[in-house]
N, C-alpha and C positions, 0 to 999 in steps of 0.2 A: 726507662722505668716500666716497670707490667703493668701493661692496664687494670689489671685485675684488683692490682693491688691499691690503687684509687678508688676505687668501688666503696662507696659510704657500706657501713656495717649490715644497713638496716637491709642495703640490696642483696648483698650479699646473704645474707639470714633468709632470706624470700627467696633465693637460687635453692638455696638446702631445702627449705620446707616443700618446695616443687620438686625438684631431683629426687628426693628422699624423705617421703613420706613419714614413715616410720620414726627417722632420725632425728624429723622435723619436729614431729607430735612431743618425741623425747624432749626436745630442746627446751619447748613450749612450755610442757610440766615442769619442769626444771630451775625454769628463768619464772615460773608462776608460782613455782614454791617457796622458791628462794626469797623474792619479791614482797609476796604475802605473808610468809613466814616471820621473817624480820620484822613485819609493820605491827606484831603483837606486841612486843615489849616496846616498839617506839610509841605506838599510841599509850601505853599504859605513864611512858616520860612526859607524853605530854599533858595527859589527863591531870598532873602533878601543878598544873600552871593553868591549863586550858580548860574552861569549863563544854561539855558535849558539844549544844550546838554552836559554840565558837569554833568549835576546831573543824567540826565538819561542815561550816559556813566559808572557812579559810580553805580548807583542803578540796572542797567543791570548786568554789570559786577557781584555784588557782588553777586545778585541773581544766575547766572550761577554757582558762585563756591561756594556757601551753599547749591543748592538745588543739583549739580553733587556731591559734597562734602559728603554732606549727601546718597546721595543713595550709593557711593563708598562705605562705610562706614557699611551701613546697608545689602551690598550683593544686592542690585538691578543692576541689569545689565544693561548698561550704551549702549548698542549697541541697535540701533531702524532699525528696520525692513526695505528692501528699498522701500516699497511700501509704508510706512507712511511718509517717509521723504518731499514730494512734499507740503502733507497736515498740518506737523509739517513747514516747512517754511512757507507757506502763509496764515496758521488760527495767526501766532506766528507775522507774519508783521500786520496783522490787529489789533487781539487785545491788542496787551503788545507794539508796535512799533508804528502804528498810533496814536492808542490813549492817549499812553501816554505823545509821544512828542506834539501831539494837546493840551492837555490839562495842559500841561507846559506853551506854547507858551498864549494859552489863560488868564491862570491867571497872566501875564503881563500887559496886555492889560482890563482887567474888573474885580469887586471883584468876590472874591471866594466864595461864597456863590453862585453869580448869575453861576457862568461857572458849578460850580455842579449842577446844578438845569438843566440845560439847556441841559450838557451830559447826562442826566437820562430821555432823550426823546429814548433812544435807546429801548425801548421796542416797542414803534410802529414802528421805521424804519424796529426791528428784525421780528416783526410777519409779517410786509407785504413782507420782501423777503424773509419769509419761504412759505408764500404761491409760489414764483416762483421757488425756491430751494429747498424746500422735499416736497410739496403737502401735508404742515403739516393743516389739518381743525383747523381753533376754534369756539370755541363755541360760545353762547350769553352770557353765563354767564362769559367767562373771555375775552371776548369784554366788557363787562360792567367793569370789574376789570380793564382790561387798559384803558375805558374811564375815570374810578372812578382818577385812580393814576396821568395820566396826568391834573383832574382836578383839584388835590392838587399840583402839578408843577405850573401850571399856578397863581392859590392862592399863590402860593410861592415866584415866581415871582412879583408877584403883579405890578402896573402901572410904573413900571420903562421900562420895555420893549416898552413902547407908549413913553418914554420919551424919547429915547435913539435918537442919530439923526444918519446921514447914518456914518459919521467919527465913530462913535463908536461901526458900529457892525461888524469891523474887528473882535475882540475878539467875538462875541458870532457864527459868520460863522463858526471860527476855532473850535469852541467846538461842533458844528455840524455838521461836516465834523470828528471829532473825535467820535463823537458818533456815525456815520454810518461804519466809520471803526471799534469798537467793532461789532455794530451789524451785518456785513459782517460775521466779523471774528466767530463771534458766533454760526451764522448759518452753515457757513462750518465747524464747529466742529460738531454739530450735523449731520451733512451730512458726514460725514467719519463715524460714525457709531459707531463700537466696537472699540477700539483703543487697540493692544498690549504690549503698551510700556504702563509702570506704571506712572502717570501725575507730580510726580515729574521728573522724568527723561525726559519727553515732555516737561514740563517748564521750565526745566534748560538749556536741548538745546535750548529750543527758547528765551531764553532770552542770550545766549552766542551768538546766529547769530543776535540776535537785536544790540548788544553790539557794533562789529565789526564798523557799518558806524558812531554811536555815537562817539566812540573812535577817529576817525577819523576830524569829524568834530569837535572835541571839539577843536582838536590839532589844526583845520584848521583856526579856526572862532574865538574860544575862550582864554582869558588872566585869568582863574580863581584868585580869590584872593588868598594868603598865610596862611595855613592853623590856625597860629598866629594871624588871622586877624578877626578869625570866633566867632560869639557871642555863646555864651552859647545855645540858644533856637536853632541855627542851629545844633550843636553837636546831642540834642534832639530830635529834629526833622527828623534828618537824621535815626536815629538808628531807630526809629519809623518806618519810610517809608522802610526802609531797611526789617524788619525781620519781617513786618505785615504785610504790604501792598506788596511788591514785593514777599518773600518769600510764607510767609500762603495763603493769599488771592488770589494769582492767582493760584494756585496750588487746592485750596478748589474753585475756578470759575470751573477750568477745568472740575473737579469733579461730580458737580453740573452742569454742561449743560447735561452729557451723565447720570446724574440719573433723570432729568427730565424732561417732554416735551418742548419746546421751548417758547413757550409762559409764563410756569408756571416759567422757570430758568430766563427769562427776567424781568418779572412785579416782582420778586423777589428783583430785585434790584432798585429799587424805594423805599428803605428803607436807601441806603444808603448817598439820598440828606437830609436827614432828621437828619443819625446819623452828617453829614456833619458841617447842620445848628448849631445844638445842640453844635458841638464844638466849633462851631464860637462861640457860645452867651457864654459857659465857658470859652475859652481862649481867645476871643477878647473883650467880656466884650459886645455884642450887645445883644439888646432887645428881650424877648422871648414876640412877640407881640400876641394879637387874630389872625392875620392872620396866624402866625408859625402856633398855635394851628390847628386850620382848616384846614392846607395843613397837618399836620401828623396824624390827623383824618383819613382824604381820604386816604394817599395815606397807610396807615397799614389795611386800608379797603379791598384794594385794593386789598393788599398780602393777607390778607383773601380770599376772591370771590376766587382767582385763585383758591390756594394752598388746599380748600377743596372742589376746584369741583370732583366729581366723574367722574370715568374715563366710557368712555362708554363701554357697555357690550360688546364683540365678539358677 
C-alpha cells in the first residue's frame, strides 16, 4: 500500500498549504466559507428551540472539549506560554465571544440572510484599524477588492435597508457592533505576531473562557426547552454548527489570519455571505434572484483582486 496514501487528511492538508502557498490560502477560504456559510441557516434552526445563551454555552463548551480533547490526544501540549495568555483572552473575547453572542442576538430580531450580509462589513472596519494597530499599508488594488466586495453586500442588501424604520435597526446595530468585535479581534491576532501555541489548543482555550459567563447566564436568564421537545432540523443543525462552524472553521480563521496579510484574510471572508445566502435559497426554499447573482459576481471578484495581488518587492 502507498504510504502516502495512510497519511491522516489533516497531514496531508498541511503538505499542500507548505508546498503551495497560494493553493493552500485557496483551500483555507474555501473550507472557511463553506463551514461558516452553512452555520447561518443552522444557527437560525436552532434559535427555533434554543434560546442565545444556551446554544452558545453548548457550542462553546463542546468546542473547548473536542478541540482540548483532540490535541490531548494527538500529543499537543495543552500548556500556553504566559506571555500569550493576555492576547489568547482578549483576541478569544472578540472574535468567538462578541461576535458570536451578537450574531445570535441579531438573528432574533431580523432575517438571516440580511444579519450575514451586514456582519461581512468587517473587512473595512478591519483594514481601517489595521492602519491604527500595525501600520499595515494597502494598496489600490485591494482597496478596489474591498470597494468591489462591499459593493456586492450592498446589492445583496438591496432596498430593504431604506425600508427598515428606526424600531427595526435594533437587530442590524447588533450585528455591527458584532462585526467590529471580529474585526478588533482580528487585528490583535495579527498584532501578536508569531504565536507558540498550536491554534487548536488557542481555540479550545478560548472557547473554554468564552464558555464560563455563557454558562452562567444561561443558568441565570434562561428556561431551555426539554431535550424531548426538540425537532429533528435542530438535532441537525446543532451537530452542523458544533463540528464545522465552531470546531474547523475557527481553528482554520486562526490559521488563516497569521498566513496572510490582514486585508487579504479579511476580504476573504466576503464569500461566506454568499455561501450563507446560497443555503438560504436550498433549505428555505428562497429565490435565487438577478440581484443574488450580481452580489456573488462582485463580491468572488473581490477575493480575486485581493488574493492575486503581488506582494511588493523588499
Amino acid at each position: 500500500m502507498n504510504r502516502s496514501m495512510s497519511l491522516p487528511i489533516a497531514q496531508r492538508l498541511q503538505g499542500v498549504l507548505v508546498d503551495r502557498p497560494l493553493l493552500g490560502s485557496l483551500m483555507l477560504i474555501g473550507a472557511i466559507g463553506l463551514f461558516w456559510g452553512g452555520n447561518w441557516p443552522a444557527v437560525r434552526f436552532i434559535l427555533m428551540d434554543l434560546p442565545p445563551f444556551t446554544l452558545r454555552a453548548i457550542g462553546f463548551s463542546a468546542g473547548a472539549i473536542m478541540l482540548l480533547g483532540w490535541a490531548r490526544i494527538t500529543g499537543l501540549p495543552l500548556r500556553v506560554p504566559r506571555k500569550e495568555w493576555p492576547w489568547l483572552i482578549v483576541t478569544g473575547l472578540f472574535t468567538i465571544l462578541g461576535f458570536n453572542l451578537g450574531t445570535a442576538f441579531a438573528q432574533l430580531r431580523m432575517p438571516t440572510s440580511q444579519a450575514a450580509i451586514i456582519a461581512f462589513t468587517m473587512p473595512c472596519w478591519a483594514a481601517l484599524m489595521a492602519w491604527a494597530l500595525l501600520d499595515e499599508r494597502i494598496s489600490r488594488r485591494q482597496w478596489l477588492g474591498l470597494t468591489t466586495g462591499q459593493m456586492g453586500l450592498i446589492v445583496l442588501l438591496g432596498p430593504t435597508a431604506l425600508e427598515a424604520g428606526i424600531e427595526e435597526l435594533i437587530g442590524p446595530m447588533i450585528v455591527i457592533g458584532a462585526a467590529l468585535s471580529w474585526a478588533l479581534g482580528t487585528v490583535l491576532i495579527k498584532r501578536r505576531g508569531r504565536w507558540e501555541s498550536h491554534p487548536v489548543v488557542i481555540t479550545g482555550w478560548q472557547f473554554a473562557l468564552c464558555a464560563l459567563p455563557m454558562l452562567w447566564l444561561m443558568a441565570w436568564r434562561e428556561s431551555p426547552s426539554p431535550l424531548n421537545d426538540w425537532r429533528d432540523s435542530t438535532w441537525l443543525a446543532l451537530g452542523y454548527h458544533l463540528v464545522f462552524s465552531i470546531c474547523l472553521a475557527q481553528m482554520l480563521w486562526f490559521r488563516n489570519v497569521n498566513r496572510l496579510t490582514l486585508a487579504q484574510s479579511t476580504v476573504s471572508t466576503l464569500i461566506i455571505p454568499v455561501i450563507g445566502v446560497g443555503s438560504a435559497i436550498v433549505l428555505l426554499g428562497e429565490p435565487f434572484t438577478l440581484r443574488v447573482l450580481l452580489a456573488l459576481l462582485l463580491i468572488l471578484g473581490a477575493i480575486a483582486i485581493v488574493m492575486l495581488n503581488k506582494r511588493p518587492r523588499p
